[in-house]
GUPA-734361 format. One record per residue (C-alpha): z, x negated, y. Coordinates in nm, 4 decimals, decimal comma. Layout:
REM GUPA-734361
> Z | X | Y
> Z | X | Y
...
END
This chain:
REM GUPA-734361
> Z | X | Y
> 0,0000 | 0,0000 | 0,0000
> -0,0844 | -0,1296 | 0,3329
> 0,1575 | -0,0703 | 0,6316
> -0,0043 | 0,0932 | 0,9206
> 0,1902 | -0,1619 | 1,1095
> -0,0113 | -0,4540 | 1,0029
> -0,2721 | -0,5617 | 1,3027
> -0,5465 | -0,5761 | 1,0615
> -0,4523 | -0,2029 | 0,8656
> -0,8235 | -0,0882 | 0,9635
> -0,9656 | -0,3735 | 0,8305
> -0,8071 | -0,4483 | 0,5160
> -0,7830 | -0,0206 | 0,4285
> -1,1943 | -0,0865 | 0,4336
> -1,1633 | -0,3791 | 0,2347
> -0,9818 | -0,1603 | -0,0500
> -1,2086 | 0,1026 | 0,0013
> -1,4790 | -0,1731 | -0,0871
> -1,2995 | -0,2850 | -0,4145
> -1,2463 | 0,0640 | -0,5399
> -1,6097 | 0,1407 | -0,5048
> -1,6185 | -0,2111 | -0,6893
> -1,4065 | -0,0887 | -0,9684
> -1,5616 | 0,2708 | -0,9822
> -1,9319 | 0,1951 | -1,0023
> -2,0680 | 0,2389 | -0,6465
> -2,0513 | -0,0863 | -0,5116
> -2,2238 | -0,3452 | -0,6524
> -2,0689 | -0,7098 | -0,6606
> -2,3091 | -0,8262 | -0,3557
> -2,1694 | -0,5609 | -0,1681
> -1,8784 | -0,7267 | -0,1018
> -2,0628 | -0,9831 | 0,0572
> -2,2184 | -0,7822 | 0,2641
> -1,9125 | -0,6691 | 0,3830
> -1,7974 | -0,9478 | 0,4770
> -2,0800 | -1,0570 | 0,6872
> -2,0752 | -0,6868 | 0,8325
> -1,6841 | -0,7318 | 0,9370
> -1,7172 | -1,0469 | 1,0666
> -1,9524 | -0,9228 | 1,3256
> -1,7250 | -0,6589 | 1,3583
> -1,4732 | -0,9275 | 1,4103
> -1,6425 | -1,0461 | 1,7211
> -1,7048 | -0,6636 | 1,8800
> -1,3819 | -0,6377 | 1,8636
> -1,3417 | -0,3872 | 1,6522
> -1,4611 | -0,1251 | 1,8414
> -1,7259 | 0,1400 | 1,9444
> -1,9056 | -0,0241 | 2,2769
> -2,0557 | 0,1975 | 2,4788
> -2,4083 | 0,0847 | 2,4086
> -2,3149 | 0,1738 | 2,0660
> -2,2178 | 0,5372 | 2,1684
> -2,5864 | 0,5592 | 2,3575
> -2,7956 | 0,5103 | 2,0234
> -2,5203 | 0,6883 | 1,8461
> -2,6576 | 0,9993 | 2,0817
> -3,0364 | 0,9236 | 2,0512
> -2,9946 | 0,8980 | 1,6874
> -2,8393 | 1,2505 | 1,6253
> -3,1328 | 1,3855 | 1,8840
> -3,3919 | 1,1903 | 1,6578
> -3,2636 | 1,3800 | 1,3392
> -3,2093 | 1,6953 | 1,5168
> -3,6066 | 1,6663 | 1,6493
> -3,6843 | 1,5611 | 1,2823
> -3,9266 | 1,7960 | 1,0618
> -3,7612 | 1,5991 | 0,7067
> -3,4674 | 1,4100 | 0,8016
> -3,3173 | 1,2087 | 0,5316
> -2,9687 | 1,0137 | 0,5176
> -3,0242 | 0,6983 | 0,2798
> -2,6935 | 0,5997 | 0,0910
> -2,6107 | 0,2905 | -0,0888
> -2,3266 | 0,1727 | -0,2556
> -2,1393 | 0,0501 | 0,0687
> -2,1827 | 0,3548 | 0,2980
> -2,0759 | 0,5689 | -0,0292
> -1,7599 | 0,3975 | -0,0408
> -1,6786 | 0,3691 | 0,3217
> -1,8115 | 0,6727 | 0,5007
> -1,9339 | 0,9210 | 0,1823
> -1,7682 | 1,1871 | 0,3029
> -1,8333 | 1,1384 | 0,6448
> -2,2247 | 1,1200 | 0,5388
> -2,1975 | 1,4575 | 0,4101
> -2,0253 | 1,6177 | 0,6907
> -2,2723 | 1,4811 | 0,8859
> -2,5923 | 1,5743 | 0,6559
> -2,4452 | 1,9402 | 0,6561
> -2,4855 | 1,9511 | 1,0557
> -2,7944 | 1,8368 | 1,0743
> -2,9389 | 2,0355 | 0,7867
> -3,0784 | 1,6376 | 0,6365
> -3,0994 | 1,5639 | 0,2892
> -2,8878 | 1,2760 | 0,1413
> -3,0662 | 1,0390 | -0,0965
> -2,9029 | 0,7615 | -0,2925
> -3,1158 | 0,4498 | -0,2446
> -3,0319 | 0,0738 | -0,4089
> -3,0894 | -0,2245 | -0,4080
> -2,9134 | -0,3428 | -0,7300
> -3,0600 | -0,0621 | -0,9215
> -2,9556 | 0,1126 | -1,2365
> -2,9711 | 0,4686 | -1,3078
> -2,6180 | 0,4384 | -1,4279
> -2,5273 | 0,3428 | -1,0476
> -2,7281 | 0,6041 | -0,8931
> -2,5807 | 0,8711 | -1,1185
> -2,2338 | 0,7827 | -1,0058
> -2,2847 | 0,7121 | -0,7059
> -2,4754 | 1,0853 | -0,7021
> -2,1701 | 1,2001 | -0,8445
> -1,8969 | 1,0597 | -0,6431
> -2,1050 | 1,2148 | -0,3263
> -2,1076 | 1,5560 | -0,4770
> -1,7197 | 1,5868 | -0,4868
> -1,7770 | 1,6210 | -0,0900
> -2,0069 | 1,9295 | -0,1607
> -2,2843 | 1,7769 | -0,0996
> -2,6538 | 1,8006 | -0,2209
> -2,7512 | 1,4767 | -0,3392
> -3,1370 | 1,3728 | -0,4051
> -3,1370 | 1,0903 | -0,6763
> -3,4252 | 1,1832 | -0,9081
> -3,6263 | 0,8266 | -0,8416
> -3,9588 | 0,9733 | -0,9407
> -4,1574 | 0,8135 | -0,6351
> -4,1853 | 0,5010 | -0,5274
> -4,2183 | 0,3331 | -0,1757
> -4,5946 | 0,1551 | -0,1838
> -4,5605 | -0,2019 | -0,0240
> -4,2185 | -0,2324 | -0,1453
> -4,1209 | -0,5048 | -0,4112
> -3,7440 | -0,4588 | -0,4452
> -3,5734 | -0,1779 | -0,5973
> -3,5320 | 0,0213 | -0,2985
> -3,8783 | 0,1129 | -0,3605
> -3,7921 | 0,3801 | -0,6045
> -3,7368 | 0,7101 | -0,3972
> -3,6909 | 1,0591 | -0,4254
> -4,0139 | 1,3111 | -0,4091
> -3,8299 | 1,5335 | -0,1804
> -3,6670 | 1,2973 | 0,0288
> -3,7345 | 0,9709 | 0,1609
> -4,0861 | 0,9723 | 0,0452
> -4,1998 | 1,2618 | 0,2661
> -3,8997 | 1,2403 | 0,5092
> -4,0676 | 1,1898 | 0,8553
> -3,7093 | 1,0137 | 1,0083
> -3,4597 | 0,7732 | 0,7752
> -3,1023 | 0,7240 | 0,8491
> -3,0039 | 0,3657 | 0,7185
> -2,6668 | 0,2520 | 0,7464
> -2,5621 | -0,0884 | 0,6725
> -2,8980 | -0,3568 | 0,6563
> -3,2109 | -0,3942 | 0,4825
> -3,5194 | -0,5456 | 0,6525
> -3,7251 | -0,5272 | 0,3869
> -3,7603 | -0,1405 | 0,3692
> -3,6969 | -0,0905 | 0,7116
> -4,0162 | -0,2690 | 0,7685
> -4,2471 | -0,0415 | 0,5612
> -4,0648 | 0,2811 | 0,6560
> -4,2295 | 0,2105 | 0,9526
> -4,5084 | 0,0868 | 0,8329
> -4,5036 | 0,4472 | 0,6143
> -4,5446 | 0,5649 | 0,9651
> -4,1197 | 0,6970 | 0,9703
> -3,8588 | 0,5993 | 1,1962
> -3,5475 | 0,4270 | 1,1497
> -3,2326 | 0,4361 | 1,2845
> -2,9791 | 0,1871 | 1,1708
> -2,6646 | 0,0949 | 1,1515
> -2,6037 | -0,2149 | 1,1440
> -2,3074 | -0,4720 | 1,2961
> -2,5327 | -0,7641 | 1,2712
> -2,7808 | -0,7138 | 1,6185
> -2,9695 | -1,0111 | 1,5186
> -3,0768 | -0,8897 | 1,1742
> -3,4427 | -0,7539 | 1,0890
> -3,2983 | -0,4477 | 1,0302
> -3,1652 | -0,3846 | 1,4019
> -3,4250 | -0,6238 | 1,5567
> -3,7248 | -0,3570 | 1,3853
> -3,5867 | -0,0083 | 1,3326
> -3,6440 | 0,2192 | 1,6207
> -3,2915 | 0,3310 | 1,6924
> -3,0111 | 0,0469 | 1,5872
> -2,6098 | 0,1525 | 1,6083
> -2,4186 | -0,1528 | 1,6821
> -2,0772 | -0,0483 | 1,5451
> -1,8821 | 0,0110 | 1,2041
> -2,0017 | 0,2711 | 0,9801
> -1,6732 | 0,3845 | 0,9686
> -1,6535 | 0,4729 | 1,3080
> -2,0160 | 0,5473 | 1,3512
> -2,0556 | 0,8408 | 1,1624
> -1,7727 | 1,0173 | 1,2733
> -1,9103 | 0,9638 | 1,6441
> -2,2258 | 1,1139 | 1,5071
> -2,0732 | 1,3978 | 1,3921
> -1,8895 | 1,5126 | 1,7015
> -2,2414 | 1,4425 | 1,8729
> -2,4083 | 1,6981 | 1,6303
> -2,1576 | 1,9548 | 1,7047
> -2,2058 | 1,8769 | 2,0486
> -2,6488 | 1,8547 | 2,0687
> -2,7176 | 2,1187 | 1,8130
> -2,7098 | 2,3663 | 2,0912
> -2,9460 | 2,1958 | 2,2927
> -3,3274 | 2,2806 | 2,3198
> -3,5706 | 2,0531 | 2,2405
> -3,6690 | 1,9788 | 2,5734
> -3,3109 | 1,8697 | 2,6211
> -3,3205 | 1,6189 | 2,2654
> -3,6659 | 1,4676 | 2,3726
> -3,5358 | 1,3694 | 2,7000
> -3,2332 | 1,1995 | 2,5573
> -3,5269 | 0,9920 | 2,3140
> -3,7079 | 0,9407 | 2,6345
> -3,4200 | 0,7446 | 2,7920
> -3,3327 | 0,5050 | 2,5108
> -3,4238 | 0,1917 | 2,5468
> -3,3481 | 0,0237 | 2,1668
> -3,4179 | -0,3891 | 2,3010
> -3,1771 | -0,3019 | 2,5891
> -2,9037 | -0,1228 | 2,3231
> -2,9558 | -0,4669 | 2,1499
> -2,9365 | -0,7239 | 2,4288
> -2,6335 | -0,5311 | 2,5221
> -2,4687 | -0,6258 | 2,2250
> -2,5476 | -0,9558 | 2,1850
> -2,4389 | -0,9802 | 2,5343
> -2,0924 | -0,7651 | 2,4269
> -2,0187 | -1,0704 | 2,1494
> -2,0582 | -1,3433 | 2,3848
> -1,8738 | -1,1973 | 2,6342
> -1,5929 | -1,1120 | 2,3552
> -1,6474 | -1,4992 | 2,2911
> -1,5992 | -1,6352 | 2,6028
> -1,2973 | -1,4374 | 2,6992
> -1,0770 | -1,5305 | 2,3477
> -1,1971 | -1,9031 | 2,4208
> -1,0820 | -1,8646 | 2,7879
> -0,6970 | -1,7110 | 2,6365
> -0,7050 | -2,0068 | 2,3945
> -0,7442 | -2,2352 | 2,6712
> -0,4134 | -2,0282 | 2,8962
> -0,1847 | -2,0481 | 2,5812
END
């Protein structure tokens, strides 16, 4: 059990989150890794939502509002940290949720399937299409979801698709804590913040646009900027940077 007094609860409760996932299934062993890398970046937001993060947070719930086929993509990582949340969210914006891997195995995807469902959620995982120009795994899709969906949802990184997505003439949003990766650098919308804390922006921004006309969504696309969203950031960590070097020096 981890105190809520300990300075790094949020942290380390994702951390277990990670290992259970581990130990259930869903994650696969890289995905620890991965989040690793992810909360080191984290690390140097500080550890929270910016407010450049809350701006693509907003055009990405307008993009999948404005969306004909909307998909969320899950992997073993955003199961395990925000599969619930994913859900909720999915529900709102009347999207489909598809499992997609990387480390495939149908025994993965059916759990992973499974462990999504327990939030009431309809989960496509049939991986009877396939992604053309796509090598790796992730290529194997869903008929009825990312293959015809006409805007992805990608949290946590992965160039490789994200790059024919688009080339498969979709757009991407990401999420992604790493604003230097292919994944942010090419998708068309890119949330610099923590899953975690990203989603459940998201889905107090559905509540909040799904009232809106379309006229009011399209304007909200209209203003985004997604190089300035990212220059921001970059900006954010070097700021962050310079300031903890600066209260090193004062100590």
């Amino acid at each position: 059990m981890i105190p809520k007094s300990h300075p790094r609860y949020h942290s380390l409760l994702q951390r277990e989150k990670i290992i259970e996932g581990l130990n259930k299934g869903i994650v696969s062993q890289s995905g620890l890794i991965a989040q690793g890398r992810g909360e080191a970046f984290d690390y140097i937001l500080g550890e929270k939502t910016h407010e450049f993060a809350l701006k693509a947070e907003k055009a990405a719930v307008a993009a999948l509002l404005l969306a004909k086929h909307p998909v969320i993509s899950v992997n073993g990582n955003a199961a395990a940290l925000a599969g619930k949340e994913l859900c909720e969210l999915a529900k709102i914006l009347d999207a489909k949720v598809e499992v997609n891997i990387f480390y495939f195995t149908k025994e993965r995807i059916e759990r992973i399937k499974e462990y999504l469902e327990k939030f009431d959620c309809e989960v496509l995982a049939a991986c009877d299409a396939e992604l053309k120009g796509l090598e790796s795994a992730r290529r194997i899709v869903d008929s009825r979801g990312i293959l015809i969906a006409d805007t992805v949802l990608v949290p946590l990184e992965d160039g490789d698709r994200c790059e024919i997505l688009k080339k498969h003439g979709k757009k991407v949003i990401a999420i992604d804590l790493n604003p230097l990766s292919r994944t942010a650098r090419m998708a068309d919308i890119t949330i610099v913040d923590n899953i975690v804390r990203a989603v459940p922006n998201m889905i107090e921004l559905a509540k909040e646009l799904k009232g809106k006309n379309r006229n009011e969504l399209e304007q909200i696309l209209a203003e985004y900027d997604n190089k300035k969203i990212l220059h921001d950031s970059i900006v954010a960590i070097r700021d962050y940077l310079s300031e903890m070097a600066s209260k090193i020096l004062q100590t």
